[in-house]
C-alpha positions as CSV (number, residue, x, y, z in Angstrom):
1,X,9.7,46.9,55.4
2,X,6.9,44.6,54.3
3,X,7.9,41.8,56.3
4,X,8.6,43.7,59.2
5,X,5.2,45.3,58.7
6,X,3.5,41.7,58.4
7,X,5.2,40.6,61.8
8,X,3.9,43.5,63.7
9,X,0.1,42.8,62.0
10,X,0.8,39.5,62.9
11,X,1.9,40.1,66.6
12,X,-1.0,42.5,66.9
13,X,-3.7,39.9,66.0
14,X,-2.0,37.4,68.7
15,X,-2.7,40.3,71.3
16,X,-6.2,40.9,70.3
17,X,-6.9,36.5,70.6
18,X,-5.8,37.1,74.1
19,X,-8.2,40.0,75.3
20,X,-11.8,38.9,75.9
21,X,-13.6,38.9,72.4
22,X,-15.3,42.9,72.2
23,X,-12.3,44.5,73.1
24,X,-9.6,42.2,70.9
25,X,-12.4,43.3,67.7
26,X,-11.7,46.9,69.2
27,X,-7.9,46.8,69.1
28,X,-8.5,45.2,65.6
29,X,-10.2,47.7,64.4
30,X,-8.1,50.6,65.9
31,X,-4.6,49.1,64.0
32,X,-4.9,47.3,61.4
33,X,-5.6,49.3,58.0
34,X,-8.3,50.4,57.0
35,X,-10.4,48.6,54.8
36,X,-11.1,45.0,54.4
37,X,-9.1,43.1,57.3
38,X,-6.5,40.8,57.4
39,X,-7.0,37.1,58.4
40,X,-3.7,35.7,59.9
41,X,-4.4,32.3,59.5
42,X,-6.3,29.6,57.6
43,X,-6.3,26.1,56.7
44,X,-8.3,23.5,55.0
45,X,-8.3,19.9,53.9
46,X,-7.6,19.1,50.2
47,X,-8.4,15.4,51.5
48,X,-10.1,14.2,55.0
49,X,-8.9,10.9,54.5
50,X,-5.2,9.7,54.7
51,X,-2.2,7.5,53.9
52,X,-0.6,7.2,57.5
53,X,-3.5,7.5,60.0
54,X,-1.7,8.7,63.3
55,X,-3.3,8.0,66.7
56,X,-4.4,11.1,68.5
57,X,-5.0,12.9,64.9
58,X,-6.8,15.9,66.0
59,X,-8.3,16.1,61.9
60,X,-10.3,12.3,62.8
61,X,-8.7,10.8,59.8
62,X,-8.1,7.1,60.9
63,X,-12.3,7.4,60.7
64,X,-13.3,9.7,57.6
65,X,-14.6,9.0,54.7
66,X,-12.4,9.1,51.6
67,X,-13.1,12.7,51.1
68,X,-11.5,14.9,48.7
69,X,-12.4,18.7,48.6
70,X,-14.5,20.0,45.6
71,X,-12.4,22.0,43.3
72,X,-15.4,23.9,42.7
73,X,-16.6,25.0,45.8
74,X,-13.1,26.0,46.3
75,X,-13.1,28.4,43.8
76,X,-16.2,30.1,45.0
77,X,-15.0,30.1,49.3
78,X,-11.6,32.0,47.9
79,X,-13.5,34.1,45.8
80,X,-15.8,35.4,48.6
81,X,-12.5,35.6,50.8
82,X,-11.0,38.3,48.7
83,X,-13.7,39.6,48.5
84,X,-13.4,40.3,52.5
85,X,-10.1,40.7,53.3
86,X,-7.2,42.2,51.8
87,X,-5.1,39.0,52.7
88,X,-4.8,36.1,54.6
89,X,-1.4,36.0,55.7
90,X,-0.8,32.1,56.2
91,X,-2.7,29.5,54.6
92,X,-1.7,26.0,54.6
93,X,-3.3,23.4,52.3
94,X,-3.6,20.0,54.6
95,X,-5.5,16.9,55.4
96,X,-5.9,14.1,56.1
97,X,-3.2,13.8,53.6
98,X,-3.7,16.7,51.1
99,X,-1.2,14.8,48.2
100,X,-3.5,12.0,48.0
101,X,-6.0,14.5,45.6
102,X,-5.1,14.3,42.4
103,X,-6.0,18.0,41.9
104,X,-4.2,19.4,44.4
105,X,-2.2,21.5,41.7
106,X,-5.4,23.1,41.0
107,X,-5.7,24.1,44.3
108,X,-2.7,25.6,45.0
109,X,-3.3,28.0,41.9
110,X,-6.5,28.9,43.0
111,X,-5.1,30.0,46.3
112,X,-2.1,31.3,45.0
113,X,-4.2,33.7,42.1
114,X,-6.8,34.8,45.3
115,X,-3.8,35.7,47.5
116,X,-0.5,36.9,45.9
117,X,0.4,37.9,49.2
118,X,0.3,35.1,51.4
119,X,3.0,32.3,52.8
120,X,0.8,29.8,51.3
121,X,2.3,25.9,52.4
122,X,1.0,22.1,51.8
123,X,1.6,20.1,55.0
124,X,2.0,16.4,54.1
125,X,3.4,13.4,56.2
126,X,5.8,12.8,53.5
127,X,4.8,9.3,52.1
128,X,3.5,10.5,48.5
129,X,7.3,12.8,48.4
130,X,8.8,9.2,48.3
131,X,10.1,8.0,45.0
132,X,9.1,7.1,42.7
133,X,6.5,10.0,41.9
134,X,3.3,9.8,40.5
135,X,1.9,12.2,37.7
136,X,-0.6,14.4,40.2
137,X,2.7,14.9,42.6
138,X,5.2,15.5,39.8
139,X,2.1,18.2,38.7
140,X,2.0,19.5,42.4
141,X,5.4,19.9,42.6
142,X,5.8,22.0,39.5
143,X,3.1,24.2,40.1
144,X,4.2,24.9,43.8
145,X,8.0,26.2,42.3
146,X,6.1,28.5,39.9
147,X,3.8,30.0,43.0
148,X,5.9,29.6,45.5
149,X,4.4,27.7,47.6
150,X,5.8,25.8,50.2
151,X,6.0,22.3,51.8
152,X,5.5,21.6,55.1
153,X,6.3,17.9,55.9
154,X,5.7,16.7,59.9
155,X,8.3,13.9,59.6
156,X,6.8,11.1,61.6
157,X,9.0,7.7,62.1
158,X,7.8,5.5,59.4
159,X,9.2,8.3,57.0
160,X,12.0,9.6,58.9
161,X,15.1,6.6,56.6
162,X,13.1,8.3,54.0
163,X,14.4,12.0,54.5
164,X,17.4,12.5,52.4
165,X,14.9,11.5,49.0
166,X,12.7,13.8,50.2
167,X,14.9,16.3,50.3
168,X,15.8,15.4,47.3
169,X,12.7,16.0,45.8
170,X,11.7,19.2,47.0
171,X,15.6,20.4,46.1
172,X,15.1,19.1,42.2
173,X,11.8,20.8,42.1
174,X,12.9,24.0,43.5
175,X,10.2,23.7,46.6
176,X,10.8,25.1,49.6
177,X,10.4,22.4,52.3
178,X,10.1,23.0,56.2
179,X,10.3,20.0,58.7
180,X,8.8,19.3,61.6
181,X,9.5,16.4,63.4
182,X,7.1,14.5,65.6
183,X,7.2,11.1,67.5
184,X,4.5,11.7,70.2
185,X,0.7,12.7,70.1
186,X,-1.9,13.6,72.3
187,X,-5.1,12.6,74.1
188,X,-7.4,15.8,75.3
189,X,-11.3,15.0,74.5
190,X,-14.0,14.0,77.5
191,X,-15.7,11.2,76.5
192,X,-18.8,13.2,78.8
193,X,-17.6,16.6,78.5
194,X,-17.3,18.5,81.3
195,X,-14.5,21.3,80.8
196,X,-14.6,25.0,81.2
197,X,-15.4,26.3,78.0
198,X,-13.4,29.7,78.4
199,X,-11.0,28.2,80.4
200,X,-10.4,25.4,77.4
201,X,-10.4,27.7,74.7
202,X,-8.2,30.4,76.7
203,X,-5.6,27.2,77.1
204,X,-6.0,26.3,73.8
205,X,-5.4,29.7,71.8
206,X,-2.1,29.6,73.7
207,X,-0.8,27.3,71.9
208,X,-2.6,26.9,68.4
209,X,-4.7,29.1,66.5
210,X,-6.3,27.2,63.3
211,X,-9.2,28.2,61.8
212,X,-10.6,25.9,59.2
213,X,-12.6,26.1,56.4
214,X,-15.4,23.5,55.0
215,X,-17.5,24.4,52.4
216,X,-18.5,27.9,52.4
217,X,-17.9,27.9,56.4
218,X,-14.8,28.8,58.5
219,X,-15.0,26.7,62.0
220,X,-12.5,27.7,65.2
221,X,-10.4,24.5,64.7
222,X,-10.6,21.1,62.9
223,X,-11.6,19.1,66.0
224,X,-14.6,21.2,66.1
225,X,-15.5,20.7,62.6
226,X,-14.7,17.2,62.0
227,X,-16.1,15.4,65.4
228,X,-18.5,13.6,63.6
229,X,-15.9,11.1,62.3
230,X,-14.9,10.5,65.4
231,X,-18.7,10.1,67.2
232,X,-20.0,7.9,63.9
233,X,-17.3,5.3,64.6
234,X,-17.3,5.5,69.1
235,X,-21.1,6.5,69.8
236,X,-20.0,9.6,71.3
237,X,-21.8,12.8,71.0
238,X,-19.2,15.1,71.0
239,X,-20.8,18.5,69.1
240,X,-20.0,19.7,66.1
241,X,-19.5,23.5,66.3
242,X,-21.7,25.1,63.0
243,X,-19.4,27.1,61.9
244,X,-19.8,30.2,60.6
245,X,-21.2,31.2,56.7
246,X,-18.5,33.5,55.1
247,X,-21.3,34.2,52.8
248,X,-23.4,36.0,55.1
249,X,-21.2,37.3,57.6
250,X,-19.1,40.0,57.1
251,X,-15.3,40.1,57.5
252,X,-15.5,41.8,61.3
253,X,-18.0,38.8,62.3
254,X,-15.9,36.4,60.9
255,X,-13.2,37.4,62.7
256,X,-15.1,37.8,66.3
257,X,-16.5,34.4,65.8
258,X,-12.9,33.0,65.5
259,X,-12.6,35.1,68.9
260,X,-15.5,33.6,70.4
261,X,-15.4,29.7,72.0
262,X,-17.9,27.4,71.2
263,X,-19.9,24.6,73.2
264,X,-17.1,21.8,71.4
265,X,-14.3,23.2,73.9
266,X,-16.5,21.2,76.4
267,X,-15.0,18.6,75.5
268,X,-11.8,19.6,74.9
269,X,-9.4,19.4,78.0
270,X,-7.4,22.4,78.9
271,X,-4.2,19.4,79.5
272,X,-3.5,16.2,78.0
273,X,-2.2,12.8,77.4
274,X,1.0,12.4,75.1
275,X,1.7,9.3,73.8
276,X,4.5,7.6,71.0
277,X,3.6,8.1,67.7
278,X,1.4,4.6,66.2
279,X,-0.6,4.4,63.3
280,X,-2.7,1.3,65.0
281,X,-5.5,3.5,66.1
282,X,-7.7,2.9,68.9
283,X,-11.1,4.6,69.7
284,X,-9.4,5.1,73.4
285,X,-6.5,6.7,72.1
286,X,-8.4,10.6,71.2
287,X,-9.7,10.2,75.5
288,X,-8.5,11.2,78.4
């Protein structure tokens, strides 16, 4: 009954991304319990920086700085989250490569403890799964089996011989692990911007919804967020959406915001260019 519960919440805040903004907050408000909200989805980098550094990432992290999230912080942003909804039903711990912090164990409690409720997952490329295992990952692993939380590894070529040890790993430490595979990426930014804002962020919620959040802040998606990597290193001025402050907003705004488009759809191209997966990043290879 919970679970079937939990997919009809979930469909319902699906339907209410599709309607125009005032009228998915109504449907919202008229179905889901009352009290504090639910969130559906949220995800945030443990690490900006990475191991593999794809073409096309949509994080930036062939171009940001070695970065790793402050455990601190954390504490406080999941505190404040509780304090406005009564879950979040999928959070997934990422990067950049999130097993690259050495605290990542710490993390994953701290979520885990805010939100005994939700499908909680680490999404990795896979390289630090690889044996042999270092002492944070061994830590990680252990602490993930006793939370149950899951792994989520996007099995990418240069660690695709490598999956039978991985899931060998996961198996051993009794972690659930999910795989995705992925050979291509994508191209979608204007260099100049240009596109229909609704009409990008209409095309866009289609297909992904992944809210993100940065220090105290929750942004509509990590390309919004984490632009300036990308504009530092090619001389673009693509903008940076602000965000919004999860300490002064309240639960409802929150979620109308993540309703709302920002000016950084500009630039984001309701289409796109797929490519095969490289790691031999080129400025070019994020434009249209």
């Amino acid at each position: 009954m919970r679970r079937l519960k939990g997919i009809v919440l979930g469909w319902l805040y699906r339907v209410s991304l599709a309607l125009p903004p005032k009228i998915g907050m109504y449907v919202l408000n008229r179905t889901l319990p009352r009290g504090r909200p639910v969130l559906d989805y949220l995800e945030l980098h443990l690490a900006d920086h990475c191991n593999l550094n794809c073409a096309g990432c949509l994080h930036y992290a062939p171009f940001a700085d070695k970065r790793f999230a402050d455990i601190e912080v954390f504490k406080c942003d999941f505190k404040r989250l509780k304090e406005l909804f009564s879950n979040i039903r999928h959070i997934r711990l990422k990067g950049g490569e999130p097993l690259l912090n050495p605290k990542a164990a710490e993390f994953v409690r701290i979520a885990r403890d805010s939100f005994p409720k939700s499908a909680i997952r680490v999404v990795t490329n896979g390289l630090k799964l690889v044996p042999p295992l270092d002492d944070p990952v061994l830590k990680l692993l252990a602490v993930m089996q006793e939370t149950h939380v899951g792994v989520d590894w996007t099995k990418y070529p240069p660690v695709a011989s490598r999956e039978d040890a991985i899931k060998k790993v996961c198996s051993e430490a009794g972690v659930d692990l999910r795989i995705t595979e992925n050979s291509t990426f994508m191209a979608r930014l204007l260099r100049k911007g240009g596109a229909g804002i609704l009409r990008s962020f209409k095309w866009c919620r289609k297909r992904m919804y992944c809210p993100i959040l940065y220090n105290g802040r929750i942004y509509t998606c990590a390309p919004a967020r984490y632009a300036g990597y990308y504009n530092r290193r090619a001389g673009t001025h693509i903008p940076e959406e602000p965000g919004i402050d999860i300490y002064k907003a309240t639960a409802n705004e929150i979620l109308f915001y993540l309703m709302s488009p920002s000016f950084s759809c500009s630039h984001c191209a309701a289409g796109m260019r797929q490519f095969p997966w490289k790691s031999n990043a080129k400025l070019e290879d994020w434009i249209l």
